[in-house]
N, C-alpha and C positions, 0 to 999 in steps of 0.2 A: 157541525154537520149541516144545520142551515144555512150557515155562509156557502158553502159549496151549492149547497140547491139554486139559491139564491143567482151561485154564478154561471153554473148549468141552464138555470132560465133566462138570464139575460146574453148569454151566448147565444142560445138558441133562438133569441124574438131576433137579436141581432142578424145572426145568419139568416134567418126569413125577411128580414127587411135588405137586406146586402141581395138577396136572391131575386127579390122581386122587383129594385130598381136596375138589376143586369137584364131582367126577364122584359122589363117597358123600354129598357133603351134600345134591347134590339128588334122588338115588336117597332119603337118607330122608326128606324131605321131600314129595315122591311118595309114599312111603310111608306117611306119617303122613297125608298125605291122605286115604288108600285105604282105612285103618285108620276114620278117622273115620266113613267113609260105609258100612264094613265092608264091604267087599270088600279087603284087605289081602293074603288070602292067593292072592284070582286074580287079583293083580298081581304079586306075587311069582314065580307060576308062569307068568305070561304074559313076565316079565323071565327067568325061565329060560330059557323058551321058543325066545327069540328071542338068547339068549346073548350078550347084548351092554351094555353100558355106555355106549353112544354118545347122547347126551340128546335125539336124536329119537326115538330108539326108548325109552327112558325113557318121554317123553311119551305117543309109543302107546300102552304097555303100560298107564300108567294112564289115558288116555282109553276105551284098550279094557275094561280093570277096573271102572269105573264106567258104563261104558254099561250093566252089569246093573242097575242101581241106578233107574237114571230111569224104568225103567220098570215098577218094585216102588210 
């Protein structure tokens, strides 16, 4: 029975670590976006903002970030 716990928790730290370098690659990648079009840092602040990591909100942050941009 604690073998199986055992593999229930190391699945599980694993799936958290699998999730959170999917969740940094596409935060930088958003990022490098942001950078490109130069607004980088009111994405940055707009992910602070809304303190969260969740990739929809990711998204907003840089849709919201380059909305300044389109119309420079």
């Amino acid at each position: 029975m604690t073998f199986f716990l055992i593999i229930a928790f190391a699945l599980i730290v694993v799936g958290r670590l699998l999730l959170r370098k999917s969740l940094n690659k596409l935060h930088n990648e958003y990022y490098r976006r942001a950078d490109e079009r130069g607004c980088a840092e009111r994405y940055e602040s707009i992910v602070r903002l809304y303190n969260s990591r969740d990739p929809r909100v990711l998204e907003t942050a840089y849709m919201e970030a380059i909305s300044c941009t389109k119309a420079a």
